[in-house]
DSSP file (Angstrom, degrees, kcal/mol; ACC not computed):
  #  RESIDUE AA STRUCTURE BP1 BP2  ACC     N-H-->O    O-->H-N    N-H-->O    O-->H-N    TCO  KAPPA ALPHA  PHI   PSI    X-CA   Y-CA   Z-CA
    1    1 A X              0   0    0      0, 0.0     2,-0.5     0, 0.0     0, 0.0   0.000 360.0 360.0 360.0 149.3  109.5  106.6  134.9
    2    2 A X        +     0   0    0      2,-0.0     2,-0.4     0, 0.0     0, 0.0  -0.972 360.0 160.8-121.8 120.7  109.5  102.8  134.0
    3    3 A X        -     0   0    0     -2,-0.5     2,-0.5     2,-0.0     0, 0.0  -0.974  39.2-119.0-149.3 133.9  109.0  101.9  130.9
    4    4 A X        -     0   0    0     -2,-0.4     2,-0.4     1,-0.1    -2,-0.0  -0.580  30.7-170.3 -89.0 132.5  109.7   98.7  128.6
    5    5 A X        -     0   0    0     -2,-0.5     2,-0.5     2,-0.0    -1,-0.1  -0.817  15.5-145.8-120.3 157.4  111.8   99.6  125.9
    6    6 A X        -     0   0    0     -2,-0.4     2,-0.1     0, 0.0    -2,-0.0  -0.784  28.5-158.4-115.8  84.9  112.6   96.9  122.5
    7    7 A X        -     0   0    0     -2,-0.5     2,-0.1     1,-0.1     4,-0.0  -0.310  16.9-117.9 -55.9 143.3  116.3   97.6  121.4
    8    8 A X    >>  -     0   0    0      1,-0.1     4,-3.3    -2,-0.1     3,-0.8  -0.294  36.7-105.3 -71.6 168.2  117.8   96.8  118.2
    9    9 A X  T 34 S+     0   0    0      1,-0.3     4,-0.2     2,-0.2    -1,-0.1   0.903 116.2  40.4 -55.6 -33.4  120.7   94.2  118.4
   10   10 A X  T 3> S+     0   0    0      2,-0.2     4,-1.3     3,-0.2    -1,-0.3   0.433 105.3  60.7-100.4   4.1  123.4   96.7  117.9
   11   11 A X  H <> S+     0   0    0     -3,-0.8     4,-2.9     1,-0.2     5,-0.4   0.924 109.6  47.5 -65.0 -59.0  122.1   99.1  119.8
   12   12 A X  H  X S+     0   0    0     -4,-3.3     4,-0.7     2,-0.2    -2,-0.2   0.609 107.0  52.3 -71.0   3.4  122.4   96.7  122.3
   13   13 A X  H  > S+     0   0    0     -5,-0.4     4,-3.5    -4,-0.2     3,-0.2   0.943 111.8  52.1 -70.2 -57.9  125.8   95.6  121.7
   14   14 A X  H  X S+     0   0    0     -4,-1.3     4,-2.8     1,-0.3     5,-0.2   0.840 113.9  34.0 -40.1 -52.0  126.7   99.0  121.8
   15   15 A X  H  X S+     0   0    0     -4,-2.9     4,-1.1     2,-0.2    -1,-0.3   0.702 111.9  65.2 -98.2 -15.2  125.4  100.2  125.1
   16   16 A X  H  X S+     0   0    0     -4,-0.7     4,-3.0    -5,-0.4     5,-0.2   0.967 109.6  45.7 -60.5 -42.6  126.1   96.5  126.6
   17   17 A X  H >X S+     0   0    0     -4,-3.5     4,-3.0     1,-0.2     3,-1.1   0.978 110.9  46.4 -49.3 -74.4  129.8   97.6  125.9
   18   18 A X  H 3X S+     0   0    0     -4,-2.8     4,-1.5     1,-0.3    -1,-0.2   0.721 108.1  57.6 -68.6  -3.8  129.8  101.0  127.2
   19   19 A X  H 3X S+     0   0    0     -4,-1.1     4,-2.1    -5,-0.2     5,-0.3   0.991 110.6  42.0 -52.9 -61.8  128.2   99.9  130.2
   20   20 A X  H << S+     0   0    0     -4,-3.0    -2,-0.2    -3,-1.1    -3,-0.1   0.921 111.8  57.8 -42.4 -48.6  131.0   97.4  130.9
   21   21 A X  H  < S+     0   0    0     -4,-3.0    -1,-0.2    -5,-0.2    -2,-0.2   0.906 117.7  32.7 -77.1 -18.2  133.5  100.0  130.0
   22   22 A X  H  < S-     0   0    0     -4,-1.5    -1,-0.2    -5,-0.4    -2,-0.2   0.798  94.8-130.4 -74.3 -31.6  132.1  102.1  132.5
   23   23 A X     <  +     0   0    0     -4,-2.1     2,-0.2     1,-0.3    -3,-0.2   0.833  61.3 131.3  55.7  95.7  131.1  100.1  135.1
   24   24 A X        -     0   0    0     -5,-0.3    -1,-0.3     3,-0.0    -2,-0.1  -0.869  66.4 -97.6-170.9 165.5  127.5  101.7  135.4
   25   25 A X     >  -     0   0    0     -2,-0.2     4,-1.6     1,-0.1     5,-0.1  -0.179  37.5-109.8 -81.6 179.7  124.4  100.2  135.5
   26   26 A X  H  > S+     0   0    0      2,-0.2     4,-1.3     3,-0.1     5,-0.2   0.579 121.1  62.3 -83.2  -8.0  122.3   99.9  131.9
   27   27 A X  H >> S+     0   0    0      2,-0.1     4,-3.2     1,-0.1     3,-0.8   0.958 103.4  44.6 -78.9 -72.0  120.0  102.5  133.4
   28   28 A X  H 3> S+     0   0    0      1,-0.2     4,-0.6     2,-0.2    -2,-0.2   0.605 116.5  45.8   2.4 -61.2  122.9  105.1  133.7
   29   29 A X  H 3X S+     0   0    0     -4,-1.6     4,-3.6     2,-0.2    -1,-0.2   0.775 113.5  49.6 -82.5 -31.4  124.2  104.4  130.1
   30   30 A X  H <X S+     0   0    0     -4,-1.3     4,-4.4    -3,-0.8    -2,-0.2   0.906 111.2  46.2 -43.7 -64.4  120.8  104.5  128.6
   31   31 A X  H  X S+     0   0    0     -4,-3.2     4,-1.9    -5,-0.2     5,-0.4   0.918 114.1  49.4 -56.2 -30.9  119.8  107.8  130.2
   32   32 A X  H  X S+     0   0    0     -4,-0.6     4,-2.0    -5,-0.4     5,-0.5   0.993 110.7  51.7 -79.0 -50.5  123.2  109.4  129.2
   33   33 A X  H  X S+     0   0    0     -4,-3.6     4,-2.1     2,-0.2    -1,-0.2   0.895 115.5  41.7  -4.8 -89.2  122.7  108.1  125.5
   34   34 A X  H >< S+     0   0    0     -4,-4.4     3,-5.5     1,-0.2     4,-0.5   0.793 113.2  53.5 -34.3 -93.3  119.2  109.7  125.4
   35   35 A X  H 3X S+     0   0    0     -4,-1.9     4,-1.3     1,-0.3    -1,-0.2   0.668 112.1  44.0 -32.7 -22.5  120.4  112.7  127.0
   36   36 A X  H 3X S+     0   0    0     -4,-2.0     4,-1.8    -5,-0.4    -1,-0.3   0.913 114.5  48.8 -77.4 -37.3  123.0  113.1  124.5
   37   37 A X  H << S+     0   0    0     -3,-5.5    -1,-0.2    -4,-2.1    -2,-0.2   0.814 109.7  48.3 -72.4 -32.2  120.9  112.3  121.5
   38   38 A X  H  > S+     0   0    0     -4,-0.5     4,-1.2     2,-0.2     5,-0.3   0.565 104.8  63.8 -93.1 -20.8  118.2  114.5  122.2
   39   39 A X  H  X S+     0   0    0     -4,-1.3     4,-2.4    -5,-0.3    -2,-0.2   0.969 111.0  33.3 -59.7 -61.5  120.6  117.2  122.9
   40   40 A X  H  X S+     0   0    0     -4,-1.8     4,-0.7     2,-0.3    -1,-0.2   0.381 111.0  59.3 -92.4   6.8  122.0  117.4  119.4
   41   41 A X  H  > S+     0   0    0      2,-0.1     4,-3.3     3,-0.1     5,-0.5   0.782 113.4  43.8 -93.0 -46.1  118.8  116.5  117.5
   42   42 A X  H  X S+     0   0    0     -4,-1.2     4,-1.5     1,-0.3     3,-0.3   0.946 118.5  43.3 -67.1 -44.6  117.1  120.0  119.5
   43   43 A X  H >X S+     0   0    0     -4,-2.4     3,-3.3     1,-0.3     4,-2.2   0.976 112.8  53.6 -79.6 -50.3  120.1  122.0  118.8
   44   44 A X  H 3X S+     0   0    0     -4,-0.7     4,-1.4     1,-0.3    -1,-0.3   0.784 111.3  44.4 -40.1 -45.7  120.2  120.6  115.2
   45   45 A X  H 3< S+     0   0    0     -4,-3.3    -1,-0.3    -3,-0.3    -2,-0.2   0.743 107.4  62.4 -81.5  -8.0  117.0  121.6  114.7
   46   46 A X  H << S+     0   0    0     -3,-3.3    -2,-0.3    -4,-1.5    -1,-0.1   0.970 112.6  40.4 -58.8 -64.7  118.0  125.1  116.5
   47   47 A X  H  < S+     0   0    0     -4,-2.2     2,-0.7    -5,-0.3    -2,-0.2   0.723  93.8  81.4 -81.6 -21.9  120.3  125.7  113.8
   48   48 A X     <  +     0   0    0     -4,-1.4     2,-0.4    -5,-0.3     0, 0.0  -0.704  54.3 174.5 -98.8 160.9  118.8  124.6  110.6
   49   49 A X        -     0   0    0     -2,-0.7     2,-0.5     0, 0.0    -3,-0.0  -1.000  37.4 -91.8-148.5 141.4  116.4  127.2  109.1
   50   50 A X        -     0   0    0     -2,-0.4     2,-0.4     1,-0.1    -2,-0.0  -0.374  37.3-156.0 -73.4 112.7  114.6  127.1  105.7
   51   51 A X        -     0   0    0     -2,-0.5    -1,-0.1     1,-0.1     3,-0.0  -0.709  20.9-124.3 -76.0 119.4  116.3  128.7  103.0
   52   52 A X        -     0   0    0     -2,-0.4     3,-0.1     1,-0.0    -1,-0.1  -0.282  44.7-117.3 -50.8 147.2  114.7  130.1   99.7
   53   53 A X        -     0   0    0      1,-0.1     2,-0.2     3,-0.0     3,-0.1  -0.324  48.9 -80.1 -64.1 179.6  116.8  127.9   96.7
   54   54 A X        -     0   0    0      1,-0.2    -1,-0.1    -3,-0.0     2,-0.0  -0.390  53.3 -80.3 -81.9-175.7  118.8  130.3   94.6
   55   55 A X        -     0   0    0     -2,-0.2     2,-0.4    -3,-0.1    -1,-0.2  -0.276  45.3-136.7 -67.6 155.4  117.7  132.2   92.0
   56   56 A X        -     0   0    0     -3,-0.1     2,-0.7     3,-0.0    -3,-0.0  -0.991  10.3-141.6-138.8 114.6  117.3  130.0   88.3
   57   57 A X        +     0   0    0     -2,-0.4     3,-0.1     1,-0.1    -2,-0.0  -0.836  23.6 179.5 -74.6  82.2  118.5  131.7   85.1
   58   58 A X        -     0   0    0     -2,-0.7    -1,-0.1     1,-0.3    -2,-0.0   0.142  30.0-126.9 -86.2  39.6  115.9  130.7   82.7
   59   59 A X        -     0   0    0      2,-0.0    -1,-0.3     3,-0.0     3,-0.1   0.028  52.1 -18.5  60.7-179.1  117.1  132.4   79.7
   60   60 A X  S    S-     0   0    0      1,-0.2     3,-0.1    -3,-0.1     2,-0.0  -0.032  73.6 -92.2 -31.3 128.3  115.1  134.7   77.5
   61   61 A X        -     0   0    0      1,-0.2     3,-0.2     3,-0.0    -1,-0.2  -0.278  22.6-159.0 -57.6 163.2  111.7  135.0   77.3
   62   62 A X  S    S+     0   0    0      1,-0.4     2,-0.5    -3,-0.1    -1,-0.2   0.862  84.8  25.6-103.5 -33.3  110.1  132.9   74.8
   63   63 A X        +     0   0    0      1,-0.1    -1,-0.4    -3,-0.1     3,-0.2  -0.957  54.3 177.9-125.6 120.9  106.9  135.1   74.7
   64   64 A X  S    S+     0   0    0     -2,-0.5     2,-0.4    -3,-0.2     3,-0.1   0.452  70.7  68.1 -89.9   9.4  106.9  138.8   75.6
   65   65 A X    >>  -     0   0    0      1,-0.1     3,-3.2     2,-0.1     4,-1.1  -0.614  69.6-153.3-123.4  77.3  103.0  139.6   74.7
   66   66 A X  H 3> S+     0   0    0     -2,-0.4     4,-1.5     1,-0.3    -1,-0.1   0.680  94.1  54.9  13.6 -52.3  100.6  137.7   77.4
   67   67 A X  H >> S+     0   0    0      1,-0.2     4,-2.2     2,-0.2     3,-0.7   0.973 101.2  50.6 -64.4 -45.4   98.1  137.8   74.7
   68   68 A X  H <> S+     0   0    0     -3,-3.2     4,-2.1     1,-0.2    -2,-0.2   0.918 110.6  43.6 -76.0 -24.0   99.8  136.4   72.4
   69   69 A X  H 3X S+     0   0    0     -4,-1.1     4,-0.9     2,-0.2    -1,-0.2   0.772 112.9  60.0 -73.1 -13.0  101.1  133.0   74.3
   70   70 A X  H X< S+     0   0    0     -4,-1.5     3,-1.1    -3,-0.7    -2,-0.2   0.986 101.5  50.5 -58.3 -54.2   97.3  133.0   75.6
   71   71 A X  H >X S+     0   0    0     -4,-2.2     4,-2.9     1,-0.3     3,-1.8   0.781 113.7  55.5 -69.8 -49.4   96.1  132.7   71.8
   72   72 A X  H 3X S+     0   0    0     -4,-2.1     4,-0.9     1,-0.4    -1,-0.3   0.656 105.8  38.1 -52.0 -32.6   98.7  129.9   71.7
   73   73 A X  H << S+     0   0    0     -3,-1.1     4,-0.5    -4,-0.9    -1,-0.4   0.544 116.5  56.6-100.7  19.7   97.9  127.6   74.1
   74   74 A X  H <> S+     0   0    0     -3,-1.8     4,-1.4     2,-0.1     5,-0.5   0.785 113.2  46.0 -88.1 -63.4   93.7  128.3   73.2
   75   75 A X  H  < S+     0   0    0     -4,-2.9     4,-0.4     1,-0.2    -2,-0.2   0.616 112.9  47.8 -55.6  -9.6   94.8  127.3   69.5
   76   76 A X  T  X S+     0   0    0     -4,-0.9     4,-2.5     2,-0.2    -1,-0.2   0.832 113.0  51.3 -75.1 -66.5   96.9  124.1   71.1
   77   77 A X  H  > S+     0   0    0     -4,-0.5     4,-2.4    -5,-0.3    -2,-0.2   0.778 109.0  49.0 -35.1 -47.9   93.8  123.2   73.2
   78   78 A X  H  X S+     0   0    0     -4,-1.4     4,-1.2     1,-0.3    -1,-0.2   0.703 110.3  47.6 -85.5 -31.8   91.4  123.3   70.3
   79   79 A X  H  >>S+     0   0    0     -5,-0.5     4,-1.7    -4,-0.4     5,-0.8   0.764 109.9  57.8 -99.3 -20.0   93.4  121.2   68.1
   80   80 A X  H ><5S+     0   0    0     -4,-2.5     3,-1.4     2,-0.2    -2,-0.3   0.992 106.8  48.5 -56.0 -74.1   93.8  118.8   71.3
   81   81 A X  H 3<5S+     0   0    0     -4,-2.4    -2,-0.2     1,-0.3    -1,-0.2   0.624 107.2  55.3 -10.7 -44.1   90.3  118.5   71.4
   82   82 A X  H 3<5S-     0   0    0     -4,-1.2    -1,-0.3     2,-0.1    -2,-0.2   0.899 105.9-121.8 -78.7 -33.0   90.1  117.8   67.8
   83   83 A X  T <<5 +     0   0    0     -4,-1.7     2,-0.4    -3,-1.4    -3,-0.2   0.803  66.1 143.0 106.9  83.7   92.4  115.0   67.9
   84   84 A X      < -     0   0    0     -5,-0.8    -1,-0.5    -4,-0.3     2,-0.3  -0.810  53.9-106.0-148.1 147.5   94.7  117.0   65.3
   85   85 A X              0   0    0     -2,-0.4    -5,-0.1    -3,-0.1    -6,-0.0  -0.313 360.0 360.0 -69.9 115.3   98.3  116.9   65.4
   86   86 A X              0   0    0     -2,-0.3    -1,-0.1    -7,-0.1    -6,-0.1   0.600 360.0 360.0 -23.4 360.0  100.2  119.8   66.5
């Protein structure tokens, strides 16, 4: 496949080198690159797998009665509404 590709400058420093230090053409050094790159991003993505975080010790509860922290944030609400101070 032929395709024009826009290196960055030290890409191409890089792969101008290992070309020389091979003696292979820039098609050769290119392809092996890729190959090489694309190898370890797919396995890299083989290997990582989504982990739950741990578990978060948030102390005590602060309210044990549903109701009663409901009643709290309705009175909190009301008095937002009024423009009254906590």
């Amino acid at each position: 496949m032929r395709t024009t590709l826009t290196l960055d400058p030290d890409n191409a420093a890089r792969l101008e080198r290992l070309r020389k230090e091979r003696d292979a053409s820039l098609k050769d050094v290119i392809n092996d690159a890729l190959r090489r790159g694309l190898n370890a991003m797919e396995e890299q993505a083989k290997t990582q797998s989504w982990a739950p975080p741990p578990p978060l010790d948030l102390g005590p509860a602060l309210f044990n009665d549903p109701k009663e922290l409901l009643r709290l944030l309705d009175e909190e609400d009301d008095l937002r509404k009024l423009g009254l101070p906590k």
